[in-house]
N, C-alpha and C positions, 0 to 999 in steps of 0.2 A: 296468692297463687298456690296448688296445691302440687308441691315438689314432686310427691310421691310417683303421683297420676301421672306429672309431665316425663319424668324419665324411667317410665314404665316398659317402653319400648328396646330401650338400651342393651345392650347384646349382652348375656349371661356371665360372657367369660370373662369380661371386663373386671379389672382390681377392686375392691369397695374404697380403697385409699381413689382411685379414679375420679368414683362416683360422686364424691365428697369434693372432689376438686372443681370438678362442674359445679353443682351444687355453690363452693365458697366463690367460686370465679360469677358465676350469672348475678352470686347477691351485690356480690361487690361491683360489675358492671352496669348492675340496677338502679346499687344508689349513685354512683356516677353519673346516671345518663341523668336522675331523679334532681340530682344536687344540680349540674347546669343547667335545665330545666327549670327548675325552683328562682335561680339565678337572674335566667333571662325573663321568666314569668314578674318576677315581682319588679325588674328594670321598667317592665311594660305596662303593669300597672303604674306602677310609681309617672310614667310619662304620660299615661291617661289623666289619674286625677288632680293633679297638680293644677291643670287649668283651671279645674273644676272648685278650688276650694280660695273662696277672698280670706283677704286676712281677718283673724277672729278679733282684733284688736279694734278694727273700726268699727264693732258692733250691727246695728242695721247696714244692709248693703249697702255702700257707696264706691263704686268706681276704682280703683288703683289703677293711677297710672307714673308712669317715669318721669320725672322734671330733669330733661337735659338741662346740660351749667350751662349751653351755648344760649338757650335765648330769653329772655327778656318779655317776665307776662307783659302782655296788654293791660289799654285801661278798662277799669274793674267793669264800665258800663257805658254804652257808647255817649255819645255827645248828644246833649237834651236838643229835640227835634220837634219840629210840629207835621205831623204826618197826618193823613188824611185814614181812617180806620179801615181795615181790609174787610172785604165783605164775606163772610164766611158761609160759603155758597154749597156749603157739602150737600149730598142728596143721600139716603138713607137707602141701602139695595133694597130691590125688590125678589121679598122669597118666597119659597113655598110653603104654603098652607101647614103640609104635611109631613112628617119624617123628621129626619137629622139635617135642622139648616147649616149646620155648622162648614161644612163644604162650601155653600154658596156665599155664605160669611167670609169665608177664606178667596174667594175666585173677584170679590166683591172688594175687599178692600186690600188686596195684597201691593196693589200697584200705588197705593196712599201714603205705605208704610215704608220708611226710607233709614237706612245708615248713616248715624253720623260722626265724620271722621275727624278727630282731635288732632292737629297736627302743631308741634312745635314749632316749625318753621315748615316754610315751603316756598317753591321756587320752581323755574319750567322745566328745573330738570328730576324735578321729586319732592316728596316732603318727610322730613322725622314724623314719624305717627306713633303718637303718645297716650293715646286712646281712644275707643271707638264704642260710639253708643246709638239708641234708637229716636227716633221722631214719626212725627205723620203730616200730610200735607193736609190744610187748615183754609186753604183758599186758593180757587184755581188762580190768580195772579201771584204765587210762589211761596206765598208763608207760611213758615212751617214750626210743628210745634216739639218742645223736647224739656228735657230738665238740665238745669243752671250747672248740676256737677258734671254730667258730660260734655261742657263746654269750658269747664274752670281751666281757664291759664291756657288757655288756646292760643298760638302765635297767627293760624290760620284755619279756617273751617272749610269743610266737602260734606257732600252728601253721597249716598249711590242710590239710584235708584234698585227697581225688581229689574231691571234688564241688563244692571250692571255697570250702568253709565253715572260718570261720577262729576261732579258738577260741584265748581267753587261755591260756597256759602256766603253768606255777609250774616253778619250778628248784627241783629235790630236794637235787641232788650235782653238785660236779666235780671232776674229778682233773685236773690239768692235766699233769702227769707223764706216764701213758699219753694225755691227749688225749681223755676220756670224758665226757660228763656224761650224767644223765636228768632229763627231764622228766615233767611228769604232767600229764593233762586230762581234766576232765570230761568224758566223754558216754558216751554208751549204744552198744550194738552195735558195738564195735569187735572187728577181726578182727585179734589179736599175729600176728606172723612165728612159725615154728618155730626156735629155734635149735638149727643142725646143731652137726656135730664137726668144727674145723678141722683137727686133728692126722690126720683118714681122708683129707685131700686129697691129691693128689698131682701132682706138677709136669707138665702139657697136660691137667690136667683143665677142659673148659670150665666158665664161671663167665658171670657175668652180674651186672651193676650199675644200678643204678635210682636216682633220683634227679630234682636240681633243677640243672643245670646253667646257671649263672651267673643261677641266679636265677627272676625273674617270664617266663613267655614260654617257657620250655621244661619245664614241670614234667614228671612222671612218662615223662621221655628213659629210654630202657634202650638199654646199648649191650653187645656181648659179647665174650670173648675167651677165653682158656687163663691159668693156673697159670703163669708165668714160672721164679717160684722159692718157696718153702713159710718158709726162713727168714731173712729181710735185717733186719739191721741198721742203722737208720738214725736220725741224728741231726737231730731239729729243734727249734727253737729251747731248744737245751742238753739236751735229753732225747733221749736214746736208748732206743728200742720195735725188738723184734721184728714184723715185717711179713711180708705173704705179696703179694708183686710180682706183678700182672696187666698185659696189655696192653690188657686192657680200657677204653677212653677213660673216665677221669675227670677234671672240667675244676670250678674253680673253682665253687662252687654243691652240686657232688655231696658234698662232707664230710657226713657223717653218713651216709651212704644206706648199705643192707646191698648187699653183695657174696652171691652167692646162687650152690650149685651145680645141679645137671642134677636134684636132689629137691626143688627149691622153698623149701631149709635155709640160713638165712643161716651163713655159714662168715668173716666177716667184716665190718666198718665200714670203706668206702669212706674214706679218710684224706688220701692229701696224690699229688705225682703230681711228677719231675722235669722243668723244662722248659730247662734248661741243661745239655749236655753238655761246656762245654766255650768256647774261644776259639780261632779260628785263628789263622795266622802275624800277619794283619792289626790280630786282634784283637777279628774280628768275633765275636759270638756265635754258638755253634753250638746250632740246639737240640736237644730230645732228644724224640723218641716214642716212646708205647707203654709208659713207665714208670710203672705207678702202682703206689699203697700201700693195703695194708686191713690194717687190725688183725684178730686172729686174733680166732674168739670166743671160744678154750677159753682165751684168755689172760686176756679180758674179763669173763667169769661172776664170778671174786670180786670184782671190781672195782664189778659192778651193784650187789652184793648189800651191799658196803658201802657204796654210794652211799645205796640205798632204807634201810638201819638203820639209818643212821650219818649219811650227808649229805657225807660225806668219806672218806678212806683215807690209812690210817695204815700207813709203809715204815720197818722198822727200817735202818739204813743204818750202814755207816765212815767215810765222811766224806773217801773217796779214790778218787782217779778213776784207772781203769786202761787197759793197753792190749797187744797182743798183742807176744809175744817171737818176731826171727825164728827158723828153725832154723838157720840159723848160729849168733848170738849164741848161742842156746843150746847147742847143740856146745861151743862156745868155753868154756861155763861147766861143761858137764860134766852137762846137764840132760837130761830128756825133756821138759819143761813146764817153762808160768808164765807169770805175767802181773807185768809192769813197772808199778808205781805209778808214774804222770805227775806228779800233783800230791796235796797234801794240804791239806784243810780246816784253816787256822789254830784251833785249839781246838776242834778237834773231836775225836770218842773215836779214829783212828786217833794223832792228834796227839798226842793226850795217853800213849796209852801207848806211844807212842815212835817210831810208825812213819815213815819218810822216801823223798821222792822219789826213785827207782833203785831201793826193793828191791823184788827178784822174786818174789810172792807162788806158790808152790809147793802149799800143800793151805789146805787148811780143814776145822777140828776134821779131822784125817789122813788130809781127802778129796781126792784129786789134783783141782786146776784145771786144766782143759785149754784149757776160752773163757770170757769175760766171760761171756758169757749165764748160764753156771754158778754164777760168784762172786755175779753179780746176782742168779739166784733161790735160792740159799742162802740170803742173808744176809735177805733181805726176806721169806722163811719163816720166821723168826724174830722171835720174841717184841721188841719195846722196851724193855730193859733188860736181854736176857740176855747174858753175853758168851761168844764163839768163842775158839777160839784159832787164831793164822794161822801157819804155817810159810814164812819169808822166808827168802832169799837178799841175804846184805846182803856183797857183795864175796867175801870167801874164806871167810865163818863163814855158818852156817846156825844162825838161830835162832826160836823158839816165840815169839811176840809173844797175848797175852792181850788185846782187845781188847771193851769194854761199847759195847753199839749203842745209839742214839740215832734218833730223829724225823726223819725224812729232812728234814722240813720245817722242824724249827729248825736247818740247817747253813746257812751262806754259802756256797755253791762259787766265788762270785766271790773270796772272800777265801781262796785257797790258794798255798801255796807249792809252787811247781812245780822239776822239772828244770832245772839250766843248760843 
């Protein structure tokens, strides 16, 4: 502000000790007003992004929620069931030719997309709600689709619909592995999503995500973006999923919500989102945008289907964890391929018939490996109890190892004996 100009006005005969006194009083009441200002300003920030930021510790997005000491998870996975498979009767909108479908996209499947409420316990006079995340309806007879971590350690599950109306859930299935579960609810005139073909997408194809971001307060948010990349790899908490990378904002809250292309066809489950890229020289964190994850659907479809018959899902598995060989090492060896066993399941069927950390797994039944993704959907294509046989690179001998698969889920991975 220019002092001079402002007390230009100021009556002549006035003292200049006066003028000086205005002057030291206006700066001093300036920064006063500036200082508690400053005060309640950054209060207000501070209660703004607080929501806004998960902890950097879990890495890829996953959920935080509170574990009350009152209640007692469930069990991990409902009771094995023979169900009859839901028909998944979605219908794809119909849009216009012309312009920004993105509206009609929205008006089209808003009413599909549903809240789902995590409750510790609950009862007819409330429930503890211990986190809340998204879904979509998958079948007008009530099943409904979502991921495994917004339901972990559930005492009780709800849904809300777009009208607000909130309706107790039943937990069918979960896989925790892929990050899957369904639900199912009673009511009348529901409208399932179509499910598209993630495999027809292609990398800058617009996409579009819908959802409940972080929660009560933003429901049915849709935000939009492009196709990043069609297949990433990405490890969370010890499981590794194939993903399709959008930049599409998803923020804590949106788990479960469908990823939807430019025909109104879910192409994906909104999944997990990185928000650490990194540390500087200082140490500070760096973070990361634009990074999120959806589960493909054509990865998902058997997945539903043995959740709704079954209640669970069953993965033949070796009992060995792998990892890629560079093309040097390989040169060095004389190879065109192979994947390097890291560790091996303590008694488990690689274990037992002989396999060990270092060797470089070469075919399967005398199919060349080229990437994990391959070994992995080989093997879990496969029956539980049949056995393969793996062609390894064990130092200067190449040998046939005979290998009976097993229950993915009776291994230990923590109990393996790894590389020096």
């Amino acid at each position: 502000m220019d002092y001079e100009k402002y007390y230009e006005n100021i009556e002549e005969d006035k003292k200049p000790e006066r003028k000086r006194g205005h002057v030291v009083l206006a700066i001093a009441l300036t920064a006063v007003v500036f200082l508690i200002a400053g005060v309640l300003l950054a209060g207000l920030i501070q209660s703004i992004q607080q929501p806004w930021q998960p902890p950097l510790t879990e890495g890829p997005m996953i959920t935080q929620r509170p574990k009350p000491e009152t209640s007692a998870p469930p069990e991990p996975t409902p009771l094995p069931t023979q169900r009859p498979m839901a028909n998944l009767d979605g219908i794809a909108p119909v849009l216009p030719r012309e312009g920004n479908p993105i509206p009609d996209i929205v008006d089209a499947v808003a009413p599909s997309v549903v809240g789902v409420l995590n409750y510790a316990s609950y009862s007819e006079s409330g429930g503890i709600e211990q986190g809340m995340g998204s879904g979509f309806i998958i079948s007008s007879d009530g099943y409904i689709l979502t991921n495994a971590h917004v339901v972990e350690e559930a005492g009780a599950l709800a849904v809300t619909l777009l009208d607000g109306t909130e309706l107790e859930a039943e937990l069918i299935g979960v896989d925790r592995i892929s990050d899957v579960a369904v639900l199912r609810i009673d009511s009348a005139n529901l409208r399932p999503l179509k499910l598209g073909d993630s495999a027809n997408s292609r990398v800058g194809d617009y996409v579009v995500a819908v959802g409940n971001p972080l929660g009560r307060g933003l429901e049915g948010t849709v935000t939009m973006g492009i196709i990043s990349a069609r297949s990433r790899t990405i490890t969370i908490d010890d499981h590794s999923n194939t993903y399709i990378q959008t930049d599409a904002a998803i923020n804590v809250g949106n788990s479960g919500g469908p990823l939807l292309n430019m025909y109104g066809e879910v192409i994906g489950i909104n999944t997990a989102k990185t928000i650490n890229a990194g540390f500087d020289a200082y140490g500070a964190v760096i973070s990361a945008e634009g990074l999120g994850f959806a589960l493909p659907i054509n990865d998902v479809r058997l997945i539903i289907e043995h959740l709704i018959t079954k209640g669970f899902v069953e993965r033949a598995a070796l009992g060995v964890q792998v990892a890629p060989v560079t093309k040097a090492e390989l040169d060095n060896l004389g190879l065109k391929n192979g994947l390097i066993i890291v560790s091996v399941v303590r008694k488990g069927p690689a274990d037992i018939a002989g396999l060990l950390p270092g060797d470089i797994i070469i075919a399967c039944d005398s199919i060349r490996i080229l990437e994990q993704k391959e070994l992995v959907e080989y093997v879990s294509s496969q029956p539980i109890g049949a056995s393969i046989t793996l062609t390894v690179r064990r130092e200067e001998e190449t040998l046939d190892i005979v290998v009976e698969l097993v229950n993915m889920e009776s291994l230990d991975y923590k109990d393996s004996e790894s590389m020096e």
